[in-house]
MIMAR-571523 format. One record per atom (N, C-alpha, C): residue in three letters; residue number from 1; x, y, z; atom name. Coordinates in pm, 1 decimal, padded with zeros to 6 digits. Each point is the difference from the previous one (the first is absolute). Layout:
BEGIN
PT,numar,torkol,X,Y,Z,nuke
PT,ALA,NUM,X,Y,Z,CA
...
END
This chain:
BEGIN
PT,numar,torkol,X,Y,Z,nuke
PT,UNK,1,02564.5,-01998.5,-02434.1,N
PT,UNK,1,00015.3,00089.5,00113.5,CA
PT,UNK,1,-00134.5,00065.6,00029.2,C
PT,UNK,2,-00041.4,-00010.1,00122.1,N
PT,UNK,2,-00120.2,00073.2,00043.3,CA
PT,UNK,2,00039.2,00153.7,00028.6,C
PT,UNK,3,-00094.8,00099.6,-00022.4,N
PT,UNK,3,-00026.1,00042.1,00024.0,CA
PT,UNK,3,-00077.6,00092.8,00116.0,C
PT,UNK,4,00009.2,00080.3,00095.0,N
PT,UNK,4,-00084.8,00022.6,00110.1,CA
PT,UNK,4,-00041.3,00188.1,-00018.2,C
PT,UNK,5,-00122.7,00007.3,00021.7,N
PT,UNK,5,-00038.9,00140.8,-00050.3,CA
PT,UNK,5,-00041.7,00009.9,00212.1,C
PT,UNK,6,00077.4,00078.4,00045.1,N
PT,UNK,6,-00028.6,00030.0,00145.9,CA
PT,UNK,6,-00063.3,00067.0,00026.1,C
PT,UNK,7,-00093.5,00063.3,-00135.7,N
PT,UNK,7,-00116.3,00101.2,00052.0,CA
PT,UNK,7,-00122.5,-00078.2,00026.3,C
PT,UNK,8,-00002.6,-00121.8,-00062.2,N
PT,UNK,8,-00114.7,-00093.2,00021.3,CA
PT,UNK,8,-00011.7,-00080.8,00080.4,C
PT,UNK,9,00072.8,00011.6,00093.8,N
PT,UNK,9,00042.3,-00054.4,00116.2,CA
PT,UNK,9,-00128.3,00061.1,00128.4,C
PT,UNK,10,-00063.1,-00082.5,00001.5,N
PT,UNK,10,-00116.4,00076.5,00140.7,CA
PT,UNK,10,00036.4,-00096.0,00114.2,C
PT,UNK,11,00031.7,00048.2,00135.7,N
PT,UNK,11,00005.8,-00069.5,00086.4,CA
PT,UNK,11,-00156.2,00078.9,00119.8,C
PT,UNK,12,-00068.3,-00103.7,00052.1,N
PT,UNK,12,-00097.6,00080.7,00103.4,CA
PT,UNK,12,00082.4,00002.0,00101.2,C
PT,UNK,13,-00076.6,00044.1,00110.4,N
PT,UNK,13,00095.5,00023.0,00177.6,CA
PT,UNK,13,-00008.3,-00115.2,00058.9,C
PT,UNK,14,-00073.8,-00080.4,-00048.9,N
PT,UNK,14,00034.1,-00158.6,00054.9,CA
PT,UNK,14,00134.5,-00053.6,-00062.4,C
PT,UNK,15,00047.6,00034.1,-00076.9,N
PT,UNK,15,00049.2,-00065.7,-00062.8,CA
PT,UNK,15,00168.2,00062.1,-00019.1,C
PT,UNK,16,-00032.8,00115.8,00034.3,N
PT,UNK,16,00115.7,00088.7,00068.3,CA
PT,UNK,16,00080.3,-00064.6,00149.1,C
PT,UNK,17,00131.4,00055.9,-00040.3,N
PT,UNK,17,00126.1,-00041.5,00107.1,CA
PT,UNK,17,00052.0,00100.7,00060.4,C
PT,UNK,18,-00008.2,00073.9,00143.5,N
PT,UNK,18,00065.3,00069.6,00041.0,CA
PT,UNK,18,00157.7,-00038.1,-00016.9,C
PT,UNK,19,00023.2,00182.3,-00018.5,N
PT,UNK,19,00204.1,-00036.2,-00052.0,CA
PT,UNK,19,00037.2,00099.9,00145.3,C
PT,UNK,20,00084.5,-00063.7,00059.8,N
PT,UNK,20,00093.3,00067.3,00122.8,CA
PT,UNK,20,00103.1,00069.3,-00058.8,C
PT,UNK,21,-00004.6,00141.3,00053.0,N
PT,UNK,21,00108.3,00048.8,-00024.7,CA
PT,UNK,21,00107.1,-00005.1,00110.8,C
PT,UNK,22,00105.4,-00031.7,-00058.2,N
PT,UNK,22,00128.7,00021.0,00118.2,CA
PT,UNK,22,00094.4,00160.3,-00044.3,C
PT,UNK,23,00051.7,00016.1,00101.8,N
PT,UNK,23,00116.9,00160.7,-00056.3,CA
PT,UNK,23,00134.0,-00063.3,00110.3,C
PT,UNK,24,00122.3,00096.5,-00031.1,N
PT,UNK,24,00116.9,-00031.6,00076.8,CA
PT,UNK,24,-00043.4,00137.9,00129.2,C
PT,UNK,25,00036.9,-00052.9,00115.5,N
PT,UNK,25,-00011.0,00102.6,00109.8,CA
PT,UNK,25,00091.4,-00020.7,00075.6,C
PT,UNK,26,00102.9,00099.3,00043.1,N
PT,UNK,26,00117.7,-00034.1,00100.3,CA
PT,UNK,26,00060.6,-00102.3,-00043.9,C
PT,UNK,27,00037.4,-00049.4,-00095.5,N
PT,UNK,27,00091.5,-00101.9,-00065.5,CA
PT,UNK,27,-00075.2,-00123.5,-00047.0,C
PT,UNK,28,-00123.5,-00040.7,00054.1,N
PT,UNK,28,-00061.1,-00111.7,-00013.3,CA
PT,UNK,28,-00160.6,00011.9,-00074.2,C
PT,UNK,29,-00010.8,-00086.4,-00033.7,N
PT,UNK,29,-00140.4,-00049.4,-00096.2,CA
PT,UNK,29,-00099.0,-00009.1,00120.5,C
PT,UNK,30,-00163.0,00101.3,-00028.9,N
PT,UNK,30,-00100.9,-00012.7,00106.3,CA
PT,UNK,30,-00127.6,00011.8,-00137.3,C
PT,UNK,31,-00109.4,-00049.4,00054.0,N
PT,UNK,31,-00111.9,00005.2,-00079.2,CA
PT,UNK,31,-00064.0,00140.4,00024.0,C
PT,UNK,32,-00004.5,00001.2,-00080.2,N
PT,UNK,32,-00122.2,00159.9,-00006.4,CA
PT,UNK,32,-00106.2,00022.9,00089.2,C
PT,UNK,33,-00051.4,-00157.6,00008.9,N
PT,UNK,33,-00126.8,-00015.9,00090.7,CA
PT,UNK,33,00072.3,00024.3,00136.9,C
PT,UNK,34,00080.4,-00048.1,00064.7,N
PT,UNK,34,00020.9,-00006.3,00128.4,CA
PT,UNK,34,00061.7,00144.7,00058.9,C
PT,UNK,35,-00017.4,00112.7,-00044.0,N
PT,UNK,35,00053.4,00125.4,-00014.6,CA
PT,UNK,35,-00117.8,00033.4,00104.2,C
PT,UNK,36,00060.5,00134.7,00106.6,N
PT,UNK,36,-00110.9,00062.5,00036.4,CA
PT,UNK,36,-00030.0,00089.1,-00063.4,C
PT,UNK,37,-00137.6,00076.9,00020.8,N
PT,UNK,37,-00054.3,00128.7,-00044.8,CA
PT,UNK,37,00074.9,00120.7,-00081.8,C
PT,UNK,38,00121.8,00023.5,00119.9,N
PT,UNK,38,00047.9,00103.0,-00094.5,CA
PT,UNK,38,00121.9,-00059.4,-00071.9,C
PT,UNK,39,00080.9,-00095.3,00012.8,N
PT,UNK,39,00072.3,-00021.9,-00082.7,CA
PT,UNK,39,-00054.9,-00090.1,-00159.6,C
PT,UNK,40,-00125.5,-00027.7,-00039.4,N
PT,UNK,40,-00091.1,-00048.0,-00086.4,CA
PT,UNK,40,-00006.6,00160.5,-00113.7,C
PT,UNK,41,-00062.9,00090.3,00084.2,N
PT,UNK,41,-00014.1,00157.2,00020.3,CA
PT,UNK,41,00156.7,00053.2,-00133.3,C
PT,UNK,42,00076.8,-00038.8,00078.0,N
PT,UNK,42,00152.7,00016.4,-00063.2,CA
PT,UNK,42,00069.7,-00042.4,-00108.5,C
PT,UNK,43,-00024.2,-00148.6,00006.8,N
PT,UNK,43,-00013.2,-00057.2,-00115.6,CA
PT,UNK,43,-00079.2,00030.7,-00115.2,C
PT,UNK,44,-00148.0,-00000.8,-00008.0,N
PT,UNK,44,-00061.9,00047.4,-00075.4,CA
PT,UNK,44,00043.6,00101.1,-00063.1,C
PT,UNK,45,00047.9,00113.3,00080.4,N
PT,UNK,45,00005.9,00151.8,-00080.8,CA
PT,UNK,45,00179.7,-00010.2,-00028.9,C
PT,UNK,46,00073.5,-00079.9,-00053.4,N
PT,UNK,46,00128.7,-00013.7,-00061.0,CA
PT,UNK,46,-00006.3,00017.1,-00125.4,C
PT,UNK,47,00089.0,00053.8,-00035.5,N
PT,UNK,47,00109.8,00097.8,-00084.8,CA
PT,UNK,47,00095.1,-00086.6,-00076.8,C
PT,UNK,48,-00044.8,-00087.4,-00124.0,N
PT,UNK,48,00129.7,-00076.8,-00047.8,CA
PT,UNK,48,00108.0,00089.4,-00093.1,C
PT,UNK,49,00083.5,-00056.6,-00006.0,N
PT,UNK,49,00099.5,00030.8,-00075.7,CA
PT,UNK,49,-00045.8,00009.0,-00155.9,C
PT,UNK,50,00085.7,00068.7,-00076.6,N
PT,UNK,50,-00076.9,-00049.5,-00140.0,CA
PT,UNK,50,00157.9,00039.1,-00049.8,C
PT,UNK,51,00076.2,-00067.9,-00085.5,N
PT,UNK,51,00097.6,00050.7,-00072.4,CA
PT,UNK,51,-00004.5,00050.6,-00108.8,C
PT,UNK,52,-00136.0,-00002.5,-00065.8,N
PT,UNK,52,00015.5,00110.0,-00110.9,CA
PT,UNK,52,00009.7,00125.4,00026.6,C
PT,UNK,53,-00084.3,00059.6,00100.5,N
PT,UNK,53,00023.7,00134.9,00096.6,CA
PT,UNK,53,00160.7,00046.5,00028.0,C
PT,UNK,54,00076.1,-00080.8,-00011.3,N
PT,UNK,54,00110.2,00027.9,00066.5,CA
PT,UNK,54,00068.7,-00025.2,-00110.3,C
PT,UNK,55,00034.9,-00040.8,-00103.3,N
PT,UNK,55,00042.0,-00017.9,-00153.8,CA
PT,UNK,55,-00002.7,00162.1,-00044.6,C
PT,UNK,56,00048.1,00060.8,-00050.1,N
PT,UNK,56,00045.2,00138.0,-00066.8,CA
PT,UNK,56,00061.1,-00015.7,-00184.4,C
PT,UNK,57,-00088.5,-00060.9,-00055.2,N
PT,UNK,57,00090.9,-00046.4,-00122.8,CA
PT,UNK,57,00076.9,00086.0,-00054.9,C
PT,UNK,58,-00016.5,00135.0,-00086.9,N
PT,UNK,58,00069.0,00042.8,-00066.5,CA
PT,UNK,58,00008.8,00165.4,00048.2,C
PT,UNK,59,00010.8,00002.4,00116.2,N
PT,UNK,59,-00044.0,00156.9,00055.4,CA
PT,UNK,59,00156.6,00065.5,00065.7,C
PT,UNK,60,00073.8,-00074.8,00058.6,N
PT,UNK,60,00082.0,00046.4,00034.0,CA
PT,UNK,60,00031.9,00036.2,00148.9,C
PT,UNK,61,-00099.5,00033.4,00084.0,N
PT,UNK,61,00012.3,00005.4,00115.9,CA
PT,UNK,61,-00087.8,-00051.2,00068.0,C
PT,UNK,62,00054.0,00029.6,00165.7,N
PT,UNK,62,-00068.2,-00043.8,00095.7,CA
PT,UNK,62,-00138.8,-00036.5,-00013.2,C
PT,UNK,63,-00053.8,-00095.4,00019.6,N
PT,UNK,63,-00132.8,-00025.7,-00012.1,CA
PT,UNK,63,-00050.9,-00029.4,00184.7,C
PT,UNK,64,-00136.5,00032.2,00003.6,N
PT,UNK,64,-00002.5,00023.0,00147.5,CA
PT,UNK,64,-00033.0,-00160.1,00003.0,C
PT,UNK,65,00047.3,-00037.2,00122.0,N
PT,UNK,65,-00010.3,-00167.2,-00031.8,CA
PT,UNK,65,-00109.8,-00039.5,00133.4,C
PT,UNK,66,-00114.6,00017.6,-00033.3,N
PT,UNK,66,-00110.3,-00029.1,00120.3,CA
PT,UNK,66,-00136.6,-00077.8,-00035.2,C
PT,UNK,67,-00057.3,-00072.6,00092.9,N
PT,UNK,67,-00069.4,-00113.4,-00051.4,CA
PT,UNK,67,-00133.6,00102.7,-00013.0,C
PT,UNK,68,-00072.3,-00074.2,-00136.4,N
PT,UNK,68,-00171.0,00107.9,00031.1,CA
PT,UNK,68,-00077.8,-00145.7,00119.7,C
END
């Protein structure tokens, strides 16, 4: 079995692959790139979910349930 150490991994910018991002918008799949100005703007500055935030293990109450 090989082995791979991914820190030794050098790629230059030639040799680099732009990656497209896509997101869901209004029900359907759009690329990131094809976004205008301010909805790019919008995207960028999002707010994920995190469920450990919202997990309360042994406390007993309400935990405020909001994304950082």
């Amino acid at each position: 079995m090989t082995t791979i150490n991914f820190a030794d991994i050098k790629l230059s910018d030639e040799e680099r692959q732009p990656c497209e991002v896509w997101t869901r918008v209004m029900g359907y799949f759009r690329p990131v790139s094809e976004f205008n100005k301010g909805k790019k703007s919008e995207f960028y500055t999002r707010v994920y979910f995190k469920e450990s935030k919202a997990v309360c293990g042994s406390c007993g109450e309400m935990m405020n349930i909001a994304a950082e």
